[in-house]
Structures are given as structure tokens and as C-alpha cells.
C-alpha positions as CSV (number, residue, x, y, z in Angstrom):
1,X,107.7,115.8,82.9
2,X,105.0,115.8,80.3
3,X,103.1,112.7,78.9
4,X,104.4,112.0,75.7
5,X,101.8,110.0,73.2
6,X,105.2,108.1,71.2
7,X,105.8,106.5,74.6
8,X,104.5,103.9,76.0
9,X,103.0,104.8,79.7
10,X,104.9,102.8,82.3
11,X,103.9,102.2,86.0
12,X,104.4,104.1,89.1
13,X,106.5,103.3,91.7
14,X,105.5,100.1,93.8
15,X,104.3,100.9,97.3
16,X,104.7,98.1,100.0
17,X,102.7,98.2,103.2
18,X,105.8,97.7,105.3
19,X,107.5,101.0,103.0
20,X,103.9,103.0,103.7
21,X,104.0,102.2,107.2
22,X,107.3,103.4,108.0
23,X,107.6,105.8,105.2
24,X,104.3,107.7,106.6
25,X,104.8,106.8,110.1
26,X,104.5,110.1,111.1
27,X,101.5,111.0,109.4
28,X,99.1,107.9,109.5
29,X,97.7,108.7,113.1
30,X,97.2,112.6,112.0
31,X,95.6,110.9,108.8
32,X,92.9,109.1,110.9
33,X,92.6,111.7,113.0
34,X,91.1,113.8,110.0
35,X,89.0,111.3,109.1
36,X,86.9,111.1,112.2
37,X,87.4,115.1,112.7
38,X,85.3,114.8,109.3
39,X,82.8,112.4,110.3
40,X,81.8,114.8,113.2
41,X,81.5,117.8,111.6
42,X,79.5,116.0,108.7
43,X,77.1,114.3,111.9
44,X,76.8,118.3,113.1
45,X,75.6,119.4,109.6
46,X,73.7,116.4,108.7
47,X,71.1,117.0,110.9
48,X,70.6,120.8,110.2
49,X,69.1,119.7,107.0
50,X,65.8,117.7,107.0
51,X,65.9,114.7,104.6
52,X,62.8,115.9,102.9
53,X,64.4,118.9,102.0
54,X,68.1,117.2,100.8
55,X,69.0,116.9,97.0
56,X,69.9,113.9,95.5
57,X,73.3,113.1,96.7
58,X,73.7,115.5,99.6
59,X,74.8,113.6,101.9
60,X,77.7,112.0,100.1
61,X,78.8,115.4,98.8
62,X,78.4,117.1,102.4
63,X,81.1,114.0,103.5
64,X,83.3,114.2,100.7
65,X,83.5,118.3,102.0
66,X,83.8,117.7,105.4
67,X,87.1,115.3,104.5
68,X,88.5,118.1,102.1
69,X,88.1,120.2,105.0
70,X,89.5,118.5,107.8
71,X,92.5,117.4,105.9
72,X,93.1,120.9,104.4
73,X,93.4,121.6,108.5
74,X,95.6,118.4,109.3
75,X,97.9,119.4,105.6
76,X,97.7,122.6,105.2
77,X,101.0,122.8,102.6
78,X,100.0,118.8,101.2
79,X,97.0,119.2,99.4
80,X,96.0,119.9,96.1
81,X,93.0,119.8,93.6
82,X,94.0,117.6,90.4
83,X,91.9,116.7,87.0
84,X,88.2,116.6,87.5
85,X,88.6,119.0,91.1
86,X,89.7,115.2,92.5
87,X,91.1,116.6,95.6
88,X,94.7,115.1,96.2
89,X,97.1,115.0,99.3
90,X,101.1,114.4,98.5
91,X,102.6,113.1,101.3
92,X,106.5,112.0,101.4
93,X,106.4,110.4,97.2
94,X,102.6,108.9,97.6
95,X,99.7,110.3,96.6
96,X,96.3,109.7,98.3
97,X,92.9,109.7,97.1
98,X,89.8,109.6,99.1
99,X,87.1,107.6,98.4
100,X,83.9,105.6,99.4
101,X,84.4,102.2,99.6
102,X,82.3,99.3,98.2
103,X,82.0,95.7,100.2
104,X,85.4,94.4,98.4
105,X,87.4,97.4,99.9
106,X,87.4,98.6,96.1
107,X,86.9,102.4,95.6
108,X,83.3,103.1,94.2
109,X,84.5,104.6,90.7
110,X,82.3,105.2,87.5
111,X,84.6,103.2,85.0
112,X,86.9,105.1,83.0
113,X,89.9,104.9,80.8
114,X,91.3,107.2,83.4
115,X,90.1,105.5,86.7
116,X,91.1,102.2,85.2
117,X,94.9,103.6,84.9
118,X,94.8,104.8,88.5
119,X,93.5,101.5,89.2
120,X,96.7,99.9,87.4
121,X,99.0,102.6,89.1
122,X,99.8,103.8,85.5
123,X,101.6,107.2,85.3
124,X,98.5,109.0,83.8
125,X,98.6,112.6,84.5
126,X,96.2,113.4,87.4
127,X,96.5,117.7,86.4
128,X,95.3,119.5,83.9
129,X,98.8,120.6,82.8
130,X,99.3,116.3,81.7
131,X,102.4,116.7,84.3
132,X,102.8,112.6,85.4
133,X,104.1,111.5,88.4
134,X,105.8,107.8,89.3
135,X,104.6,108.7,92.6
136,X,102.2,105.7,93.9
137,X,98.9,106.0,94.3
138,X,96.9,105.5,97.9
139,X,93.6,105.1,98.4
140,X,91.8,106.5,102.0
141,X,88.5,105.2,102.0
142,X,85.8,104.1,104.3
143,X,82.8,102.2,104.0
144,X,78.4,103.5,104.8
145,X,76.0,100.8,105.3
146,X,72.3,100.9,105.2
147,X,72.0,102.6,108.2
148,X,73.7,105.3,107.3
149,X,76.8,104.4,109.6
150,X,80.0,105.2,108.6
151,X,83.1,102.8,109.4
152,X,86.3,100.8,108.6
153,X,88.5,104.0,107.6
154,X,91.8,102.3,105.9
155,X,94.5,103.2,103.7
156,X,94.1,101.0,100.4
157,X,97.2,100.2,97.6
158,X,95.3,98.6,94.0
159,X,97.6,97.8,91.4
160,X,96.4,95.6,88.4
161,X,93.0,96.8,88.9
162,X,93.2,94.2,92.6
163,X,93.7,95.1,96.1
164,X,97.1,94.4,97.0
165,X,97.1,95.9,100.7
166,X,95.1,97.3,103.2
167,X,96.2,99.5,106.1
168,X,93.7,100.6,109.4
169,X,94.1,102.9,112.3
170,X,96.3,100.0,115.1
171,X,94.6,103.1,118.1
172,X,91.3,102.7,116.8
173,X,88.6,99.6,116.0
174,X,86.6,99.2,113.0
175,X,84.7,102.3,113.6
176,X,86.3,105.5,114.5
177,X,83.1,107.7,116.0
178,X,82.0,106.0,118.6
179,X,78.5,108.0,118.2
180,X,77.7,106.0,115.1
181,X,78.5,102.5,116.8
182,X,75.3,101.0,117.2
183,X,75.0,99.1,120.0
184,X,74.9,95.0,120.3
185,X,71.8,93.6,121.5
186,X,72.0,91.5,124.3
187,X,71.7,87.9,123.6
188,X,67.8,86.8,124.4
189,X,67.4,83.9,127.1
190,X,64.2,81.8,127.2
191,X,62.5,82.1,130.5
192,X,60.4,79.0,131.4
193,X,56.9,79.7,132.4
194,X,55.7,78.7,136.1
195,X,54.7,75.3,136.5
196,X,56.7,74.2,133.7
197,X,60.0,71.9,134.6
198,X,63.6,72.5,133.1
199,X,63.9,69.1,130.5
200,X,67.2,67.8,131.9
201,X,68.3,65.9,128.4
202,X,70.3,67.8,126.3
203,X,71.1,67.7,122.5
């Protein structure tokens, strides 16, 4: 199937999160899995590398490679590289995308004509060959904070340029490696001082 400039470009097949979740019930857990396989080999890495000796945008690339990797190991016959060496994985009529995430869940894109169709689940061609697809498009993403720490791996459907559904790991809590949790501080209690007597009125 070709794109065709006299026709209008339609949309892609609608994806529902109950259809995802028993359409890829066999492969969400192994999906997951990946991701945190990735997130360990990128924390091995990382620190072989001093930061005063990383290029700009080393990090984020080193991650991004670390997910193509552990995936092409979890789907070995699913993956492929599409448009733009955007690194695709087919899995039973969806097509997933990975991506960081920004504090709305929405996948940190540069704004094109092209990301914009993606982001309205039109069948643009995602190949060099312009072969289209009615396939929908999923998004795997996670999010980084300020620390560094990387967390709240989900599946993510957009249509109409809007999150319509998001879908996280049931085994797992916000954070899948538990090495870059970091660790609640214990509530502080004020200690009276000798000499001094607890006021017995409370507010």
C-alpha cells in the first residue's frame, strides 16, 4: 500500500486500552521487563564515563541504545528501524514507539508535520519506501527528573494530538529499578529541650 497524494490521508485503526491489554497480554510483562533490563545496563555504562568527559546529549542517547538493545533481545523477529532510524516494534497490529516523556505523559517531540500526524494517528508512512499502515500507533515512554532518576515506564495511546490512555506495569510501582528509588526521609519530630514542659493546649 503506497501513499497516494489525490487521497485524502485517513486515520489508523483505533486502539482501546481494554483491546491493548488483552490484545498484548502476552507481551506487556516481557515489554516492561525490557525496559528495566535497559535501565540497568544504561546505570552499568553510565558511570564508566565521567561527566566531564560526556558530549552533549550522551546520556539520553546511551538510554535510547540501551532500550534498542534490550528489546532487540526481548523481539528479536518484531523490531524494525523506520524513517529518520526511529526504531519501531510491531507487535500483533500495533506499532510502538519509544520515547522520553514530559510531565503531561506527552512524548518529548521537536514539532513536525510528521510527528504531528503520529500524534493524530494519521496513516503517514513511517519507511522510507512511503508504505502506510492502519496499524495504531503506541507510545512506550518513561519519564527523568532532575536527579537523573528514571521512572513511571507506561504504554501511552495519543490521538488528536491528546492523551487518550495510559497503561503501567500492574507487577511493578512507579519505578521499575529499585536502585534509582531514592529513599523517603523520615518524618522529623521536635524534641523538647530539658527543663522545658510539654504545652498541653492544642490547636
Amino acid at each position: 500500500m503506497t501513499q497516494n497524494p489525490q487521497r485524502p490521508r485517513v486515520k489508523r485503526k483505533l486502539a482501546t486500552k481494554e483491546g491493548v491489554e488483552y490484545d498484548l497480554s502476552e507481551y506487556l510483562s516481557k515489554l516492561f521487563m525490557a525496559f528495566s533490563g535497559a535501565v540497568k545496563m544504561f546505570e552499568e555504562e553510565i558511570v564508566k564515563t565521567p561527566p566531564q568527559s560526556r558530549a552533549r546529549a550522551f546520556e539520553a542517547s546511551l538510554l535510547n541504545s540501551k532500550m534498542i538493545q534490550s528489546i532487540q533481545e526481548h523481539f528479536p523477529s518484531n523490531w524494525k528501524f523506520g524513517k529518520y532510524k526511529r526504531f519501531l516494534l510491531n507487535l500483533k497490529g500495533y506499532t510502538v514507539l519509544f520515547k522520553k516523556l514530559n510531565n503531561k505523559n506527552m512524548p518529548m517531540n521537536i514539532k513536525t508535520s510528521h510527528t504531528l500526524a503520529i500524534s493524530n494517528q494519521m496513516q503517514t508512512s513511517l519507511f522510507d519506501n512511503e508504505s502506510i499502515s492502519v496499524d495504531p500507533i503506541l507510545f512506550f515512554g518513561y519519564r527523568k527528573d532532575k536527579t537523573g532518576r528514571i521512572f513511571d515506564p507506561k504504554l501511552v495511546y495519543i490521538d488528536e494530538n491528546k492523551i487518550q490512555w495510559t497503561l503501567t506495569d500492574e507487577n511493578e510501582e512507579v519505578t521499575v529499578t529499585p536502585s534509582l528509588i531514592t529513599q523517603k526521609a523520615e518524618k522529623a519530630v521536635p524534641v523538647l529541650k530539658d527543663g522545658l514542659k510539654k504545652d498541653k493546649k492544642t490547636s
